[in-house]
C-alpha positions as CSV (number, residue, x, y, z in Angstrom):
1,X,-7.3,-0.9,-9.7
2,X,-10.7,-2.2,-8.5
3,X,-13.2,-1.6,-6.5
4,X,-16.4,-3.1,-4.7
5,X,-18.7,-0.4,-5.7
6,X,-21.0,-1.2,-9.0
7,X,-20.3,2.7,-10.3
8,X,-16.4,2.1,-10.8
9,X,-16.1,5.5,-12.7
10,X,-13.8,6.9,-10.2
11,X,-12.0,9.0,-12.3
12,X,-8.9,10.1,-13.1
13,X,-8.1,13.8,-12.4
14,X,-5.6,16.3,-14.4
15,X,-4.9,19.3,-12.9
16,X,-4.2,21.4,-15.9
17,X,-0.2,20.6,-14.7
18,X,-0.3,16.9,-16.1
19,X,-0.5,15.9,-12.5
20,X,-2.9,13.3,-12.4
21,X,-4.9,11.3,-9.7
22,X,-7.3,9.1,-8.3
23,X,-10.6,10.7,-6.4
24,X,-11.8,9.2,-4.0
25,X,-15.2,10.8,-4.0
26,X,-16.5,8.8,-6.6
27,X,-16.5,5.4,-5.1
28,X,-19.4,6.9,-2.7
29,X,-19.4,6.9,1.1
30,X,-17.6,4.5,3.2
31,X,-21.0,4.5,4.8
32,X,-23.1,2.6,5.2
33,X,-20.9,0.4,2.3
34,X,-17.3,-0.5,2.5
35,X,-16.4,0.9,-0.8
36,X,-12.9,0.9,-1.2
37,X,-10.2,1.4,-4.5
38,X,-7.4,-1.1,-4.3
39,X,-5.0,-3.6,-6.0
40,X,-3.1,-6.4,-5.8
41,X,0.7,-5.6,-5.4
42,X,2.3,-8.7,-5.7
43,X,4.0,-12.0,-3.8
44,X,6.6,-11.4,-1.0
45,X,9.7,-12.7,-2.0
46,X,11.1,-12.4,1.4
47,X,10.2,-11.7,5.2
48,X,10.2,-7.8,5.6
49,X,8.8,-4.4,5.5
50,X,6.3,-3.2,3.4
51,X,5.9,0.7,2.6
52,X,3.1,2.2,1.2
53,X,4.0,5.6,0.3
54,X,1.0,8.2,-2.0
55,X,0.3,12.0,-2.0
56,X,-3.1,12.7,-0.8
57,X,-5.4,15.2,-3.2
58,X,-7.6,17.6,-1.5
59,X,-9.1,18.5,-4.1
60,X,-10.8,21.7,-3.0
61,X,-10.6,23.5,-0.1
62,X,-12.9,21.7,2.4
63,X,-12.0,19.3,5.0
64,X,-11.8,15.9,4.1
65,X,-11.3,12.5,5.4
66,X,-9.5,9.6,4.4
67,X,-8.0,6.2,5.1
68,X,-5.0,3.7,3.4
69,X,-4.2,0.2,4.4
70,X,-1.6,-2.4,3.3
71,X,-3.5,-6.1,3.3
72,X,-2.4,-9.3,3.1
73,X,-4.4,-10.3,0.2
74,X,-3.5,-13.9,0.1
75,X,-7.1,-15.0,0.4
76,X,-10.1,-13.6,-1.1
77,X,-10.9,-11.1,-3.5
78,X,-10.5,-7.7,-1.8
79,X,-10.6,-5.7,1.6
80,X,-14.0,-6.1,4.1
81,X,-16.2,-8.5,3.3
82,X,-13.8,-9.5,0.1
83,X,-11.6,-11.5,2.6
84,X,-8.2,-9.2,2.5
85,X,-6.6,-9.1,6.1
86,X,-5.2,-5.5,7.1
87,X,-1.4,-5.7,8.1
88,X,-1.7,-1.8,9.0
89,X,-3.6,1.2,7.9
90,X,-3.6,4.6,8.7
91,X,-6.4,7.7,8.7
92,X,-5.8,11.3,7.1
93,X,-7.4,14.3,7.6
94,X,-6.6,18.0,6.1
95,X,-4.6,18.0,9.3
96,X,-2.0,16.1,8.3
97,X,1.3,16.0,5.5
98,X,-0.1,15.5,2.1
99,X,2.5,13.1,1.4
100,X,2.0,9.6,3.5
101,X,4.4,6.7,4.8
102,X,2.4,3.3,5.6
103,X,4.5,0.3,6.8
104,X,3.8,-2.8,7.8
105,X,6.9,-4.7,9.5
106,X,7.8,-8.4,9.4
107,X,5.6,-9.5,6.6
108,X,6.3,-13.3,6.2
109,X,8.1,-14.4,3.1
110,X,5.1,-15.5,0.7
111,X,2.5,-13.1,1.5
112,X,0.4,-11.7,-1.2
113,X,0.2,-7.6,-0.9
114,X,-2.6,-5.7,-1.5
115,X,-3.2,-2.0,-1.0
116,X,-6.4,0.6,-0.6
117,X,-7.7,3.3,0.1
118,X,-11.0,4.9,0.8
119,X,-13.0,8.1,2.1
120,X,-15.4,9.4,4.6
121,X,-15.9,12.6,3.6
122,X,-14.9,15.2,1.3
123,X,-13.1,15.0,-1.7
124,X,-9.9,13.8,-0.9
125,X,-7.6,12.0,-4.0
126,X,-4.4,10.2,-4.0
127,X,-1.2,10.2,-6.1
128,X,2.4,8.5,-6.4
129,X,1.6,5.5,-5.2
130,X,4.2,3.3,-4.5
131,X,4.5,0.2,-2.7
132,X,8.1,-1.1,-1.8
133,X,9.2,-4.6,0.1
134,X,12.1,-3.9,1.9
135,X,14.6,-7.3,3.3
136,X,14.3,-7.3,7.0
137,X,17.3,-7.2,8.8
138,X,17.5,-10.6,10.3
139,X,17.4,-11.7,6.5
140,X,19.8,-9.5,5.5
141,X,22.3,-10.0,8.6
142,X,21.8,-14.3,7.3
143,X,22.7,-13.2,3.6
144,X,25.9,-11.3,4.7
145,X,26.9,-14.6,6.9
146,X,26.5,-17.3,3.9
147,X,28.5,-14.7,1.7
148,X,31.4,-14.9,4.4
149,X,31.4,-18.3,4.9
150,X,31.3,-19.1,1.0
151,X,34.3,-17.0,0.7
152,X,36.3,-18.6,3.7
153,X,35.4,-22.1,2.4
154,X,36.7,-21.0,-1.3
155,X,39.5,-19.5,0.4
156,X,40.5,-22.7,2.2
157,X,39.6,-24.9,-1.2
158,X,42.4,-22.4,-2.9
159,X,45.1,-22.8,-0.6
């Protein structure tokens, strides 16, 4: 993980329960800097979904808020000013589920993934992260058809 802020001591937090995550807190305001935690999640083999899916820490009672965002990250070296396009992101609040879905759909084959996330206010953290490329349809539907013509061509070789 990296981030744009020069105190990159955003710490890793243990709950007594060996549950451990990220706070956000310590990267400092989202204003007046951008000041983001993310990382680069890899090449897209294929054109498809991408799901972001993390718990979100509050960790203490007060309100926070929050924001996630799947990039494409093929140019550049990070989200804002670093050059990272957002495909989709999403903002979280006290308010909502602690455990978040992201998805960006039809992400062309050959896309470099990134992910981040940042804060407003409060002390919100995240957990379980986990990003996951998923086929899209249309290439799955064109997979199934060269399987059945293979086998009806090795079918009519055989006979």
């Amino acid at each position: 993980w990296s981030s744009s802020t020069t105190n990159l001591n955003y710490n890793v937090i243990d709950y007594s329960s060996g549950n451990l995550g990220a706070n956000l807190q310590t990267l400092g305001p989202s204003s007046p800097t951008f000041t983001p935690l993310y990382q680069n999640a890899g090449l897209l083999q294929s054109t498809g979904n991408v799901t972001l899916s993390f718990n979100i820490l509050g960790l203490n009672a007060n309100p926070y808020g929050m924001a996630a965002a799947i990039y494409d990250a093929s140019s550049g070296t990070g989200p804002g000013s670093g050059g990272w396009t957002a495909l989709v992101s999403g903002s979280y609040d006290r308010t909502v589920s602690t455990t978040q879905t992201l998805i960006a759909t039809n992400v062309a084959a050959g896309t470099t993934i990134g992910v981040g996330f940042w804060h407003w206010a409060g002390s919100p953290g995240v957990d379980n992260v986990s990003v996951i490329p998923e086929p899209s349809t249309g290439s799955m539907m064109a997979l199934g058809l060269a399987g059945l013509v293979t086998t009806r061509l090795l079918r009519r070789k055989n006979s």
